[in-house]
TORTORVEX-665749 format. One record per residue (C-alpha): residue in three letters; x, y, z; residue number from 1. Coordinates in steps of 0.25 Angstrom, whole numbers, plus 5000, padded with zeros to 4 digits. Layout:
% residues N
REC   rest      u      v      w    nr
REC    ala      X      Y      Z   NUM
...
% end
This chain:
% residues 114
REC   rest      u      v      w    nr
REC    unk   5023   4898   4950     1
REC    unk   5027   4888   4942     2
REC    unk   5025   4873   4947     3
REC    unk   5011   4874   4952     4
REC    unk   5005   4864   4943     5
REC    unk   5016   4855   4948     6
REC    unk   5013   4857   4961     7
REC    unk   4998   4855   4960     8
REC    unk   4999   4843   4952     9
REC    unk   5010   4836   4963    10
REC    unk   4999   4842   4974    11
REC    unk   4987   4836   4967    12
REC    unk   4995   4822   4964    13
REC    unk   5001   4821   4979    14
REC    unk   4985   4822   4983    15
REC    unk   4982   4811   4975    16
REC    unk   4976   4819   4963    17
REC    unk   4980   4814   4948    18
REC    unk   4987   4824   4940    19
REC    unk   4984   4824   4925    20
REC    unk   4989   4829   4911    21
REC    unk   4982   4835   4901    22
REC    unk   4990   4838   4889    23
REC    unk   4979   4846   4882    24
REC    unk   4975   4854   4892    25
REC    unk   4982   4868   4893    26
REC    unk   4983   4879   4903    27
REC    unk   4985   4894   4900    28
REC    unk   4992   4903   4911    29
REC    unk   4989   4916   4910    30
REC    unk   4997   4921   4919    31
REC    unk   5011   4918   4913    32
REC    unk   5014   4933   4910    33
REC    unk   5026   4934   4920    34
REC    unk   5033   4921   4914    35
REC    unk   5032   4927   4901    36
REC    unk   5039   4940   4904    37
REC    unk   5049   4935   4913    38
REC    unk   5054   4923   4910    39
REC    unk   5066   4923   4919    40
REC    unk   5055   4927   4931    41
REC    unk   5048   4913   4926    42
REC    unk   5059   4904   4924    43
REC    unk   5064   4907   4938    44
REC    unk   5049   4906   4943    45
REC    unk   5048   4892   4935    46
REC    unk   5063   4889   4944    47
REC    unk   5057   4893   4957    48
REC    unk   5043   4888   4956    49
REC    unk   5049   4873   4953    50
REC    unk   5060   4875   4964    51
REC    unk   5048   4877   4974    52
REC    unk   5039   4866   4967    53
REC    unk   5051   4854   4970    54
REC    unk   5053   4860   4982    55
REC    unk   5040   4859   4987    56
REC    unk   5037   4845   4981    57
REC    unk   5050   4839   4979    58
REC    unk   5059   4843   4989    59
REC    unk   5067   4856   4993    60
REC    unk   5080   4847   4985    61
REC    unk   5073   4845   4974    62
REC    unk   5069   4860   4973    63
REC    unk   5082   4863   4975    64
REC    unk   5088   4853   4963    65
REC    unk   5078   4859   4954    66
REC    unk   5081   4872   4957    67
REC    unk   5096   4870   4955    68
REC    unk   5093   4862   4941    69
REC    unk   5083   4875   4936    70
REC    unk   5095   4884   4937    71
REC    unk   5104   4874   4933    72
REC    unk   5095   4873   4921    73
REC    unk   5094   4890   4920    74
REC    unk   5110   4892   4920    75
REC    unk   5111   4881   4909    76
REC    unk   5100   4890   4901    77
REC    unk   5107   4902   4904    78
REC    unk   5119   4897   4898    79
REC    unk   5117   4889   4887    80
REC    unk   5107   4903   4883    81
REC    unk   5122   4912   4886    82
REC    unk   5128   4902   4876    83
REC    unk   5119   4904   4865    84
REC    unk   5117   4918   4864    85
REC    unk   5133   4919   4865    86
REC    unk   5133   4908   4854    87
REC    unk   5123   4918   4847    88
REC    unk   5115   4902   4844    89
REC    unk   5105   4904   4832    90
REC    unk   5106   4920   4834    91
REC    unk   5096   4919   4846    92
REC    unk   5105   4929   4856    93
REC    unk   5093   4938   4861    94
REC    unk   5086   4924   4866    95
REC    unk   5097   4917   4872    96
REC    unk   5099   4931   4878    97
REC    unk   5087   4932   4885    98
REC    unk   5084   4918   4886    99
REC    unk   5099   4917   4896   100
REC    unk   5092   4930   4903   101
REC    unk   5081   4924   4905   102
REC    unk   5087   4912   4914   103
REC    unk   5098   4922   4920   104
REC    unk   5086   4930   4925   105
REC    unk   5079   4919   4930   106
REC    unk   5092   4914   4938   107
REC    unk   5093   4928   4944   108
REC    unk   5077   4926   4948   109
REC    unk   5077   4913   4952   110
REC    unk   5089   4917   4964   111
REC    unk   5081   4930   4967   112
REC    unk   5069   4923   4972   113
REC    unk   5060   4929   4961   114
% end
């Protein structure tokens, strides 16, 4: 759901076509209402759909690896989230709440298979 452009662009090199950059050109999706009511549903979309893309094109390990690193990365979020709405840091507590709910959720996701 979320590597496609990645997978095109690997496909389209590997059959010998060239792959190009323009950084003035800009693409609108409309269709990005689900990531932005559920952001734990798209951050465990985000971890599953690049486990599938290095699986696919990199290797079943290198899947693996990233997927360890992702939550690795997730857990290291959640707590360093936890600490600073226990520390209260700049009085943001309603953030850091929701922003440690939001990586908590995605975990819980993730596992279930979405």
């Amino acid at each position: 759901m979320y590597s496609e452009d990645a997978e095109l662009c690997l496909s389209l090199v590997k059959k010998g076509y060239a792959n190009y950059y323009y950084a003035d050109y800009k693409v609108k999706h409309s269709d990005g209402a689900v990531a932005l009511r559920n952001m734990a549903l798209r951050e465990a979309q985000v971890w599953k759909s690049r486990k599938i893309y290095f699986s696919r094109n990199h290797g079943w390990l290198r899947g693996q690896v990233l997927s360890i690193l992702y939550f690795k990365y997730t857990i290291n979020r959640l707590i360093a989230y936890y600490l600073l709405f226990i520390l209260n840091f700049r009085g943001q507590k309603r953030f850091y709440k929701n922003q440690a709910a939001i990586c908590s959720e995605a975990i819980k996701l993730y596992f279930k298979g979405i």
